[in-house]
C-alpha positions as CSV (number, residue, x, y, z in Angstrom):
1,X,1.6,-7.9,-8.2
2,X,3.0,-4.9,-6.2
3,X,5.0,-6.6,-3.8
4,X,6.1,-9.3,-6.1
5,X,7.4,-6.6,-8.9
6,X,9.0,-4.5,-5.5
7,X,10.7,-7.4,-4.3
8,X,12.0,-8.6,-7.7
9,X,13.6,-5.0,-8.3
10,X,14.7,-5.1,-4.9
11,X,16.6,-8.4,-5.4
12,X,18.0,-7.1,-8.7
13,X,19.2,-4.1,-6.6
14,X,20.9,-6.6,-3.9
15,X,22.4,-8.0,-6.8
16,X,21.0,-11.6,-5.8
17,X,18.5,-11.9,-9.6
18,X,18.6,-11.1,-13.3
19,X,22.8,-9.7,-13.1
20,X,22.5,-9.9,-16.9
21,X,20.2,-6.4,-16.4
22,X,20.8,-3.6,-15.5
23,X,18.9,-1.6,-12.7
24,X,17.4,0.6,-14.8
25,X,16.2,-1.9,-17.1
26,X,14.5,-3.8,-14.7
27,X,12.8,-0.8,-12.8
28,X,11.5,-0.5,-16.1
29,X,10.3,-3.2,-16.9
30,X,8.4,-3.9,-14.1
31,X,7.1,-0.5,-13.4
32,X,3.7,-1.4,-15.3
33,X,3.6,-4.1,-13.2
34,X,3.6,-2.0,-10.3
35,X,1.2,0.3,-11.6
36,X,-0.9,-2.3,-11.8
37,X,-0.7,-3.8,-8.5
38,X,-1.2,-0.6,-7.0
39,X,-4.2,0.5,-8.2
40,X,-5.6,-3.2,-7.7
41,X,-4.7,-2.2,-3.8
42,X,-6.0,0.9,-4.5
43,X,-9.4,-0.4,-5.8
44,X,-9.7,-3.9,-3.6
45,X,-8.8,-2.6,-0.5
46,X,-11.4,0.0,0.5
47,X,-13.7,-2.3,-0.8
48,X,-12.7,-5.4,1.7
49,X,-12.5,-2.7,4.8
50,X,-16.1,-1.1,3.5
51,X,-17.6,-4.6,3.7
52,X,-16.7,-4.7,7.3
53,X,-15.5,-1.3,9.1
54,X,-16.0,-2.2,12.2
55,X,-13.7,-5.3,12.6
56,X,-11.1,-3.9,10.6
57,X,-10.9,-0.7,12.8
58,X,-10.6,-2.9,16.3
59,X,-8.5,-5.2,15.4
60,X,-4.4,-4.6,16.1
61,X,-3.2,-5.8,13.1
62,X,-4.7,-4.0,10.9
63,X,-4.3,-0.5,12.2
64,X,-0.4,-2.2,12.4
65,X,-0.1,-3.0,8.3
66,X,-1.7,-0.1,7.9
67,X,0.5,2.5,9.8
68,X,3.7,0.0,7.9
69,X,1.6,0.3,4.2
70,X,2.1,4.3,5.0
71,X,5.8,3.9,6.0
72,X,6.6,1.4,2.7
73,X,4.8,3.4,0.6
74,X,6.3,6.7,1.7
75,X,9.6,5.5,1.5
76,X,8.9,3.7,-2.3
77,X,8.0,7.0,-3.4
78,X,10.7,9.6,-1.8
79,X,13.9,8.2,0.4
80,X,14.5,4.9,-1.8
81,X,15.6,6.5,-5.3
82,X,17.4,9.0,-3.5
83,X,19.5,6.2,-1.4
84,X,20.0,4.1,-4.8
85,X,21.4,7.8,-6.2
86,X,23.3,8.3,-3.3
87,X,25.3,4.7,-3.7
88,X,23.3,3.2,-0.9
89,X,21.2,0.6,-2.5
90,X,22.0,-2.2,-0.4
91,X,20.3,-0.5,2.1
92,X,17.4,0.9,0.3
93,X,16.3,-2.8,-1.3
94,X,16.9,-4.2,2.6
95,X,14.8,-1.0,4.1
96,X,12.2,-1.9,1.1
97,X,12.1,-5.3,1.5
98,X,11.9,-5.4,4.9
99,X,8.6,-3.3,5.0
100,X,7.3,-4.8,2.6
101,X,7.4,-8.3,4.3
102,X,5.9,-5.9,7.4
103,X,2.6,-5.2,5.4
104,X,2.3,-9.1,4.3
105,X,3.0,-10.5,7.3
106,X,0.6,-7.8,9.1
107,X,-2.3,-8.7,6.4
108,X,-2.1,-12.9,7.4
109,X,-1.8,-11.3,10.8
110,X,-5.7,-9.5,10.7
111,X,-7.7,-12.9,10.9
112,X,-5.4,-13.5,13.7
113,X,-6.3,-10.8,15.9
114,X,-10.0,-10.7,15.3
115,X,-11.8,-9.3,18.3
């Protein structure tokens, strides 16, 4: 749900989905949606790495889609309004995107990488 709702407004920001909305409209309407996926990560996640602290702390790619959750997240929530403000949101919804992928890609990476 989080990434999917990210990426959708991300697309609409890119210009490449739903050109009969505007920006706003569509951060709006899919900001429950984020909610929601967020505090699903929020709740999920500590439980899956509880259940098994020990692999999840030796293994590379999870300390890797870790360190990227902290850099997507921290850019969601300060630089990427300020570059769609700024005129800049090309850039922003590529930045976004591209971490995003990051985090996915590093979370079908941690059963490769199991020491």
């Amino acid at each position: 749900l989080l990434v999917g709702s990210i990426a959708i407004t991300n697309l609409r920001l890119i210009g490449y989905v739903l050109p009969d909305y505007g920006i706003a409209e569509v951060n709006h309407r899919f900001a429950p949606w984020r909610r929601i996926g967020f505090a699903i990560m929020l709740i999920t996640g500590p439980l899956l790495f509880a259940a098994d602290m020990p692999r999840y702390t030796s293994n590379p790619a999870f300390r890797l889609k870790m360190a990227v959750l902290a850099a997507a997240l921290g850019f969601h929530f300060t630089m990427q309004n300020r570059l769609v403000m700024q005129g800049r949101r090309k850039l922003a919804a590529f930045i976004s995107i591209t971490l995003w992928t990051c985090v996915v890609l590093g979370g079908r990476a941690i059963a490769d990488f199991d020491v």
